[in-house]
C-alpha positions in Angstrom: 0.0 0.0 0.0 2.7 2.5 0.9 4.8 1.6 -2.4 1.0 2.8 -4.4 0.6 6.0 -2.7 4.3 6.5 -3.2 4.2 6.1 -7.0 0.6 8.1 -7.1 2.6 11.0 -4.8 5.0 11.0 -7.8 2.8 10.8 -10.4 1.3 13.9 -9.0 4.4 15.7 -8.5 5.5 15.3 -12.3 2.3 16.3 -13.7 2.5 19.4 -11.1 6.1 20.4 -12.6 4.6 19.7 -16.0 1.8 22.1 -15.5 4.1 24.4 -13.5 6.7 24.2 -16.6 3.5 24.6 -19.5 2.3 27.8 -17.3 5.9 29.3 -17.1 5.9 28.5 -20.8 2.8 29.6 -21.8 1.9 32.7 -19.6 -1.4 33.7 -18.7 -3.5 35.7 -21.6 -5.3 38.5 -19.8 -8.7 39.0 -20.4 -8.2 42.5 -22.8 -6.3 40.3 -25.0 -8.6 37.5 -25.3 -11.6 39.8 -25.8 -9.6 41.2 -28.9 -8.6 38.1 -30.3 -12.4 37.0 -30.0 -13.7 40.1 -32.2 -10.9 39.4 -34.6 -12.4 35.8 -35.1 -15.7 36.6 -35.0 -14.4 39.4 -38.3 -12.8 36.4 -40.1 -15.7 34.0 -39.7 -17.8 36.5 -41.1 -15.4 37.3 -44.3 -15.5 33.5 -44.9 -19.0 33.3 -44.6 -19.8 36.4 -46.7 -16.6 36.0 -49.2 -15.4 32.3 -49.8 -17.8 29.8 -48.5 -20.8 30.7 -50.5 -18.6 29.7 -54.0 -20.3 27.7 -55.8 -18.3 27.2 -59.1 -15.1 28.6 -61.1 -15.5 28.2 -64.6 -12.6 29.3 -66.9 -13.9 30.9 -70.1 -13.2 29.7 -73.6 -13.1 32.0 -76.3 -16.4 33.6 -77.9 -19.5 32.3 -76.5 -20.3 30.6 -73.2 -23.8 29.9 -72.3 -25.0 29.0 -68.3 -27.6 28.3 -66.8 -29.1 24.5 -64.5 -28.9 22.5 -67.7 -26.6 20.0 -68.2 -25.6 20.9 -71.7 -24.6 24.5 -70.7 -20.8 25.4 -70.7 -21.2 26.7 -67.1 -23.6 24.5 -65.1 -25.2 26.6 -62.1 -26.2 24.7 -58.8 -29.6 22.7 -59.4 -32.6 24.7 -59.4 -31.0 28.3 -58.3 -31.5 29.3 -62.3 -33.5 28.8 -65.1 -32.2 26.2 -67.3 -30.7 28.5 -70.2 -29.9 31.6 -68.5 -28.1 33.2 -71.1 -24.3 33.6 -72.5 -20.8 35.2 -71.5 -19.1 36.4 -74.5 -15.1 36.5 -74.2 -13.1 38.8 -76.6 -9.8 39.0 -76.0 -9.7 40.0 -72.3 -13.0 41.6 -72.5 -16.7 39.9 -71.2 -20.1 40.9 -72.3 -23.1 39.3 -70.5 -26.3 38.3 -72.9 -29.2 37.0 -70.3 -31.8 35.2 -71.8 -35.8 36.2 -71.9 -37.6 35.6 -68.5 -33.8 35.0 -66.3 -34.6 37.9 -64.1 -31.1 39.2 -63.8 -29.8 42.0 -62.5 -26.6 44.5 -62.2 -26.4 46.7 -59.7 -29.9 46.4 -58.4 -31.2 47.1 -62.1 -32.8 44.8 -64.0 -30.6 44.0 -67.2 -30.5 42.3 -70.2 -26.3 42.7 -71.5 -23.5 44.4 -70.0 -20.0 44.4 -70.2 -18.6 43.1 -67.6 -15.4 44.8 -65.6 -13.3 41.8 -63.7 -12.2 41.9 -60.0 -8.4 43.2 -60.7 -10.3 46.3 -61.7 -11.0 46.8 -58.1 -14.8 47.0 -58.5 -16.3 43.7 -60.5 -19.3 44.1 -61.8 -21.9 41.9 -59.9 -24.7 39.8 -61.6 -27.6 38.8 -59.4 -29.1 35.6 -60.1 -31.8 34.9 -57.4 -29.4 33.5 -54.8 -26.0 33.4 -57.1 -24.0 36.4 -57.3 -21.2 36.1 -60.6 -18.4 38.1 -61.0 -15.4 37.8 -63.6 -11.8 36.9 -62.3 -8.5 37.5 -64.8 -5.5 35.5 -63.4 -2.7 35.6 -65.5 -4.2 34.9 -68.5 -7.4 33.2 -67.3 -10.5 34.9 -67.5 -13.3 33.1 -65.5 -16.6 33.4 -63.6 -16.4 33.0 -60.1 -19.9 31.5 -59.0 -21.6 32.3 -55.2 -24.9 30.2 -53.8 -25.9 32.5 -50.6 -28.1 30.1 -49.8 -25.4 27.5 -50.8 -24.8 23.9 -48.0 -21.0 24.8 -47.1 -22.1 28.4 -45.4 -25.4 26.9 -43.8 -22.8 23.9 -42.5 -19.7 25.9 -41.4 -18.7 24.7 -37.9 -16.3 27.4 -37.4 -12.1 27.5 -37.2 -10.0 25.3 -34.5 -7.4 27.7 -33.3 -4.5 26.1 -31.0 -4.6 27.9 -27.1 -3.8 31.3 -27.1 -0.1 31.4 -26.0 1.7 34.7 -25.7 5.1 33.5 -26.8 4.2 33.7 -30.1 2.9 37.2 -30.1 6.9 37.9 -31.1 8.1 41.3 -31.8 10.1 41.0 -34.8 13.1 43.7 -36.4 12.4 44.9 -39.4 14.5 45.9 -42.6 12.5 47.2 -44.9 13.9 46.4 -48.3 15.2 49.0 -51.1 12.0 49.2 -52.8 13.4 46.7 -55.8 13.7 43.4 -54.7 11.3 40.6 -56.2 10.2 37.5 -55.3 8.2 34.6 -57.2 4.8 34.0 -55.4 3.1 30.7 -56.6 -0.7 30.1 -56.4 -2.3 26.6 -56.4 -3.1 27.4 -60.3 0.5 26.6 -60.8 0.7 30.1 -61.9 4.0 32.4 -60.3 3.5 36.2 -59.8 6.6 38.2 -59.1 6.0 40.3 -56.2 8.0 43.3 -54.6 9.4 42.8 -51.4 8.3 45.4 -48.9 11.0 43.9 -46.0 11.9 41.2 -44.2 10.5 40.7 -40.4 13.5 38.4 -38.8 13.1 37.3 -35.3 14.0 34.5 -32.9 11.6 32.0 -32.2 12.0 28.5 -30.0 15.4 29.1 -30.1 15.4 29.5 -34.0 17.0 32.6 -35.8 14.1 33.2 -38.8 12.7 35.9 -41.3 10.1 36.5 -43.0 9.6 38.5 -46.0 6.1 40.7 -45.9 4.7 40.2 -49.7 2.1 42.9 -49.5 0.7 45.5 -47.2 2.4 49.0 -46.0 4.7 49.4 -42.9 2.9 52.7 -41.7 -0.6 50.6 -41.6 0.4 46.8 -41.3 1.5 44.0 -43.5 0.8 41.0 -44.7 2.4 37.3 -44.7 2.3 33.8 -46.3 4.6 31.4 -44.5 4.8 27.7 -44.2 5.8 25.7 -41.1 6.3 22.6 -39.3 3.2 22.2 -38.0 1.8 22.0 -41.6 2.8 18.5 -42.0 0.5 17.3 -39.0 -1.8 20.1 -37.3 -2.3 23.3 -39.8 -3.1 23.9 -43.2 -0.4 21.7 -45.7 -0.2 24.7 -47.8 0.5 27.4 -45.8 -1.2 30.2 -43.6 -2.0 34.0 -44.0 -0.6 36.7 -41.2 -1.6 40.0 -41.2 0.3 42.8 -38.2 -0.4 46.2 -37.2 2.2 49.1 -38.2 6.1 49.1 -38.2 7.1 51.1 -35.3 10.7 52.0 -34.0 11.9 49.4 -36.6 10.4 46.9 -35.4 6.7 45.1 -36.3 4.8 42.6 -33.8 3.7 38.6 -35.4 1.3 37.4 -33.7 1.0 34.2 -34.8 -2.3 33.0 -32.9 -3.8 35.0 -35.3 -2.4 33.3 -38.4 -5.6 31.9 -40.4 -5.5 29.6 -43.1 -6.2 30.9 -47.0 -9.6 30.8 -48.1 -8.7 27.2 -50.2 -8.8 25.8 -47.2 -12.8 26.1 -47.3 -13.5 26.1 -51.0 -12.0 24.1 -54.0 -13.5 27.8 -56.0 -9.9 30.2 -54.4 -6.7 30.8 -56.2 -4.8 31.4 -53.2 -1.5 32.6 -52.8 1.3 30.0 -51.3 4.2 30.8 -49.4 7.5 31.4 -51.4 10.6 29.2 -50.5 12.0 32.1 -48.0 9.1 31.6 -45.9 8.7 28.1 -45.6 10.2 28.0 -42.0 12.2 24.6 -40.7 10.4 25.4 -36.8 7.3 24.9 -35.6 4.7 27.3 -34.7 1.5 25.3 -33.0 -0.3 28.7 -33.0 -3.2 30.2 -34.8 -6.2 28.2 -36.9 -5.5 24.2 -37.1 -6.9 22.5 -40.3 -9.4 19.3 -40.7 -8.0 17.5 -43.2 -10.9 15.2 -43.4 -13.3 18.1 -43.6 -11.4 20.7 -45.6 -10.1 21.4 -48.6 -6.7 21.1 -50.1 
């Protein structure tokens, strides 16, 4: 009997040092923090539910005319019974896109009924938006793609989202990083799961120390007297997060310096919809550490 309570003394002592030794590692988050990370969630649920999990279809465009509409034979099928069954046509020439709608389709543009338009794509910076009962249809360009990007409101992957897994807030990872911004002429090749590569300028490298690791990590967008913006790749990708990469976004540059805070690193929308042409991570920032912080990934649920 003594030798049982003996080894259950120790089994409590060890698992007392390890919670001692977790706490020292992981230090309380006070409650004005967790509040704010809370309202940023909530702000990137609803961007996925308004933005990315309503797609319903990407269709690239051939040359000349594409009809759409429910009906099998259509070159762009529409989800069952959101459209009539011939809907009308999308007319590419050369990089340009007229919309025909067919009698009856009750279309609209801009809250006006409509019966052709041409159609302005998203790297205009203002798409024009067709209204389809429930569907909303836009035209993307990437590289030389033109397509239709499709959206079901009403559509079964918003109506089902359970929501992001996010690893336990942990304030050794919200790291505050040096930062050299860059010369204003360096370029680097950003990929896209299209296979497509963009060179992109360089606005600096963030380089910081993290579990014992010297890293960097080079901002691909964004501006240092408003924040900027990340794609990195790391350890955890292979196991716990998303296998492509994840997206980081930080407040200003100040004194040099710019805070990460990686439990808010979110995955790219393509880890919701197969309908995305996200971004991925160049070589630079495909880290060799870990960092179990920020959104996890379901690989049986999600997308990839």
């Amino acid at each position: 009997m003594q030798r049982v309570r003996s080894f259950a003394l120790i089994t409590i002592m060890v698992a007392w040092s390890a919670a001692c030794f977790t706490q020292a590692a992981n230090p309380a988050v006070d409650a004005a923090y967790q509040q704010s990370f809370e309202k940023w969630k909530a702000d990137l649920v609803e961007d996925l539910k308004e933005n990315w999990l309503p797609l319903a279809g990407l269709f690239w465009l051939k040359p000349g005319a594409n009809s759409f509409g429910t009906d099998a034979k259509n070159s762009i099928v529409l989800p069952e019974h959101s459209a009539p069954a011939q809907a009308g046509e999308f007319d590419l020439q050369g990089n340009e896109v007229t919309v025909k709608f067919s009698a009856g389709s009750a279309a609209k543009i801009d809250g006006k009924p409509a019966t052709t338009a041409k159609l302005q794509p998203d790297t205009s910076g203002k798409p024009t938006v067709i209204e389809l009962g429930k569907l909303r249809m836009h035209v993307i360009q990437r590289g030389q793609r033109i397509g239709i990007r499709v959206k079901d409101l009403d559509g079964p992957a918003v109506r089902n989202y359970r929501g992001p897994i996010f690893y336990p807030l942990s304030t050794a990872y919200r790291i505050t990083a040096k930062w050299e911004p860059s010369d204003g002429k360096k370029m680097v090749d950003v990929p896209n799961v299209l296979g497509d590569v963009t060179p992109t300028p360089v606005a600096g490298e963030a380089r910081f120390k993290i579990n014992g690791q010297d890293v960097s990590l080079s901002a691909l967008g964004g501006d240092p007297k408003e924040g900027l913006f990340f794609i990195f790749k790391d350890l955890t990708s292979k196991t716990g997060t998303y296998p492509p990469g994840r997206f980081l976004q930080t407040g200003p540059v100040v004194n040099n310096t710019v805070e990460l805070d990686f439990n808010e690193a979110y995955n790219p929308p393509c880890a919701v919809t197969p309908y995305a042409t996200c971004p991925l991570p160049p070589k630079q920032n495909q880290l060799a550490v870990a960092i179990p912080a920020g959104e996890k990934y379901d690989r049986k649920a999600g997308h990839h």
